[in-house]
N, C-alpha and C positions, 0 to 999 in steps of 0.2 A: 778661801783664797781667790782673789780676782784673778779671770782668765788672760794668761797673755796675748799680746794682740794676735790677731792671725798673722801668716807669711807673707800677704803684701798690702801691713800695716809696719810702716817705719818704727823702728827701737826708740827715736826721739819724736815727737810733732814739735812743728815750728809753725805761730801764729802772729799775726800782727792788729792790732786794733789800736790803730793811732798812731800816737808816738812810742806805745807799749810794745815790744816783741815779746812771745813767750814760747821758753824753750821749756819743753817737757819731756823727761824721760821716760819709757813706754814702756818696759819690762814689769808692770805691777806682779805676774804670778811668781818674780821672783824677786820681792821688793825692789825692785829697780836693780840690781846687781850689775855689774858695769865689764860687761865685757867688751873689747876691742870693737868692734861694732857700732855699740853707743859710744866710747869716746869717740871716734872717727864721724859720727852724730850728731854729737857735741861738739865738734868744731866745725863742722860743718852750718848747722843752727849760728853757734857764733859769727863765724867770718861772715857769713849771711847782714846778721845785724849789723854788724863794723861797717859794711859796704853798705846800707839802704839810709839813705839821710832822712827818711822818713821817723826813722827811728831813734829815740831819744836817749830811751831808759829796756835795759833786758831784766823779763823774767826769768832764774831758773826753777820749777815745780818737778815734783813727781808722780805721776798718775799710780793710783790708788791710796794702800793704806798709809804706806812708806815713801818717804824722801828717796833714800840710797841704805842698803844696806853694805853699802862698798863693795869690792872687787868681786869679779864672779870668780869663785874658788871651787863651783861644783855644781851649778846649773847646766843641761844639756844644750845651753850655747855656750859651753866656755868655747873662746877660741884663742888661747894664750897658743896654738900654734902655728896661726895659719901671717901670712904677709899683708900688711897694709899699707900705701903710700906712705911714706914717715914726712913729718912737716913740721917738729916740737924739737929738731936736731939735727947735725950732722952724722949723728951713731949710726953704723951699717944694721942692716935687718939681721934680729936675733934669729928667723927660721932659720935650720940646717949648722946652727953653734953647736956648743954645750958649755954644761956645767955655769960658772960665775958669769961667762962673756955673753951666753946666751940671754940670762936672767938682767944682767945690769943694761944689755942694751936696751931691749924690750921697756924695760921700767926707766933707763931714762929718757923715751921716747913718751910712753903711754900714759906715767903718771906725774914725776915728777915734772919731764918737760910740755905737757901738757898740762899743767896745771901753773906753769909758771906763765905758759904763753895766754891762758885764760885770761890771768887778773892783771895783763897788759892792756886790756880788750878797755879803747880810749871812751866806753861810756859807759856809766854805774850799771850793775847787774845787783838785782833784788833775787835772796834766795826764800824761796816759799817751802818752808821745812814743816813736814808732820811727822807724825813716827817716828820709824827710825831714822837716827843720821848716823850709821856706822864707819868706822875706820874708812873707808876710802868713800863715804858718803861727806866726812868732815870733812875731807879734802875738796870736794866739790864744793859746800856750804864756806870754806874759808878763803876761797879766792875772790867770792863776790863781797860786793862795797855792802850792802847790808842784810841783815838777817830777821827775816817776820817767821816767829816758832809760832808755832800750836800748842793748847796747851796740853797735847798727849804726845808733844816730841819727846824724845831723849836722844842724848848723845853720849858717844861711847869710843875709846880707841882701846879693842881687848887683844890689840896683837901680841904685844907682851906674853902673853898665854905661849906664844907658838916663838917665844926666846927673842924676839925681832923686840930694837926699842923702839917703834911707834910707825907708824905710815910714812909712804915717802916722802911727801910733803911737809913736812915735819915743821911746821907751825906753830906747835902747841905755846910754847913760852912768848910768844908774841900776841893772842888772839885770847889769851887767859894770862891773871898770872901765875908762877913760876909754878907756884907751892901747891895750887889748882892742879895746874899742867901734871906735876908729879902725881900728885894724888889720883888723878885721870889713871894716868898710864901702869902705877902701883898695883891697882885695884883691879883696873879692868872695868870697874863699877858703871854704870848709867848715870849720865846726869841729866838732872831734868829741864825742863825748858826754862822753869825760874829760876833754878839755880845758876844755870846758863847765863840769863837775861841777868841774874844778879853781880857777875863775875866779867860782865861786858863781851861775852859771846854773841848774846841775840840783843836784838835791837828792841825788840816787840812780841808780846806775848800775848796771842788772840785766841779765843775759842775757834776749836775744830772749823767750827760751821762759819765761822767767817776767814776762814786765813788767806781764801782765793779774792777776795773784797777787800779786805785790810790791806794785802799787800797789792791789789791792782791801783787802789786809790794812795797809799804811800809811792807807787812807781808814777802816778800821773802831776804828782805832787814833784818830785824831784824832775818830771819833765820839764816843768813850766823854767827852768831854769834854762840860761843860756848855753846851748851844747859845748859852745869853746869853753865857755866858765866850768863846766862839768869837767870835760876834759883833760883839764888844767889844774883843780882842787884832785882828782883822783891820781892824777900823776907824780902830786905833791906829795899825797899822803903815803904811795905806795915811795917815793925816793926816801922819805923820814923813817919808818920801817926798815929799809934797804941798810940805809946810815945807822941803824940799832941794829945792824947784824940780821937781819933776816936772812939778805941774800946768802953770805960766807955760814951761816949756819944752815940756813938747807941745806948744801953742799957736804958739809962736817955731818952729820946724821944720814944723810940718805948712803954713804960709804960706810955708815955702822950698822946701816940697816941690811949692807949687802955684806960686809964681813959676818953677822947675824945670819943671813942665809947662807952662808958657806962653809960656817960651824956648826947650823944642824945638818947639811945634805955628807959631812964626814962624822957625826957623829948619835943622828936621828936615823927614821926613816926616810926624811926627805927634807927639802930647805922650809919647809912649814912646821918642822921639829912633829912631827907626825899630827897636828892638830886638821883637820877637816869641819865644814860645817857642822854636823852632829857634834862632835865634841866640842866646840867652839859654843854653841847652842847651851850645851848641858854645863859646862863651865860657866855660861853668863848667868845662868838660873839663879849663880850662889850671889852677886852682885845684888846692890840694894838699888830703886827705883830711881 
């Protein structure tokens, strides 16, 4: 397992070479695991980009072996309790709540509305996926305009394990289709990068060893284009989307997904329906590759 960076080594690096920005996630000893920290990161990196007109085209990468293994649910940085300037919402700060009002604020700050304010961000972001892209890893990977897999990614929403139907982001039937979507979520199962790239998930499917090449030269390639032109095709495609229900159906799911959590924390051990890492782990073992 790669060492996590030290204590003052940033959770994201932020680089710039050219017209190319690259944001990278820094948590590798716990495949990138996304606690409150890196989001706050991550948008930090972002708004960075937005504001530097130097900059054309964003990369999002993950240092190590993994992309995102989604939400930290059990790394010795979780910090689901500590305050962070909120900037994805008007929702008051979940510290010092409880129960549903605690939980929905926080997530619709952290995840959902931060990921909605993501793929607002007025210039294409390329995501550089190897390994895993797990449940709130796909939510990263689906905000951005295009996707360059590896060919040892996989991707996976196993929340369903833990009675919840799908991440807050809830994307699936727009970025897959439907029957896909389902079968994702049924299963729990892993999908692979081809399968992916077959289904119009991933854009591009590169060997390991080139994925930081393939995708630096696919992001210098979408530079050369005119920033307003960019702009303005990404705005399009994100309002056509919108007009197929995206927006009204985030909405419609991410309230199933917190009715979900408040029927296990009355009738589990907790609103994760008692699942933790370890179990989570051993349940994916039975999933096919």
């Amino acid at each position: 397992m790669p060492p996590d960076p030290p204590p003052d080594e940033p959770v994201v690096r932020y680089e710039r070479a050219g017209p190319v920005a690259t944001v990278t996630m820094n948590r590798p000893a716990y495949r990138n695991a996304q606690n409150s920290a890196m989001t706050y990161a991550l948008d930090d990196a972002f708004a960075a980009a937005a504001a530097d007109d130097a900059v054309k085209v964003v990369v999002l990468a993950g240092a190590g072996d993994h992309f995102s293994a989604g939400h930290d649910i059990g790394s010795p940085g979780r910090d689901a309790h500590v305050s962070f300037e909120r900037r994805a919402g008007l929702w008051w700060d979940h510290v010092g709540r409880a129960g549903a009002e605690a939980r929905f604020a926080r997530e619709s700050e952290v995840y959902l509305g931060m990921c909605r304010r993501w793929r607002e961000l007025p210039k294409p972001v390329l995501a550089a996926v190897q390994g895993a892209c797990v449940a709130g890893g796909l939510m990263l990977a689906w905000v951005c305009d295009l996707v360059v897999a590896s060919e040892d990614a996989f991707f996976a929403d196993p929340v369903v394990r833990m009675g919840v139907p799908g991440v807050e982001y809830f994307a699936h039937p727009w970025v897959m289709p439907p029957r896909v979507a389902r079968e994702l979520l049924y299963t729990g199962d892993r999908m692979s990068a081809r399968r992916a790239y077959e289904v119009g998930m991933v854009n591009r499917v590169v060997p390991r060893a080139d994925l930081a090449a393939e995708t630096a030269a696919l992001a210098l390639r979408v530079a050369r284009m005119p920033r307003m032109g960019l702009a303005l095709a990404k705005r399009a495609v994100n309002q056509a989307e919108d007009l197929q229900g995206l927006h009204g159906g985030l909405d419609a799911a991410f309230a199933l997904h917190h009715l979900a959590h408040a029927h296990n924390a009355e009738t589990c051990a907790d609103p994760l329906g008692g699942m933790d890492v370890k179990a989570m782990k051993e349940e994916g073992r039975e999933g096919g590759p």
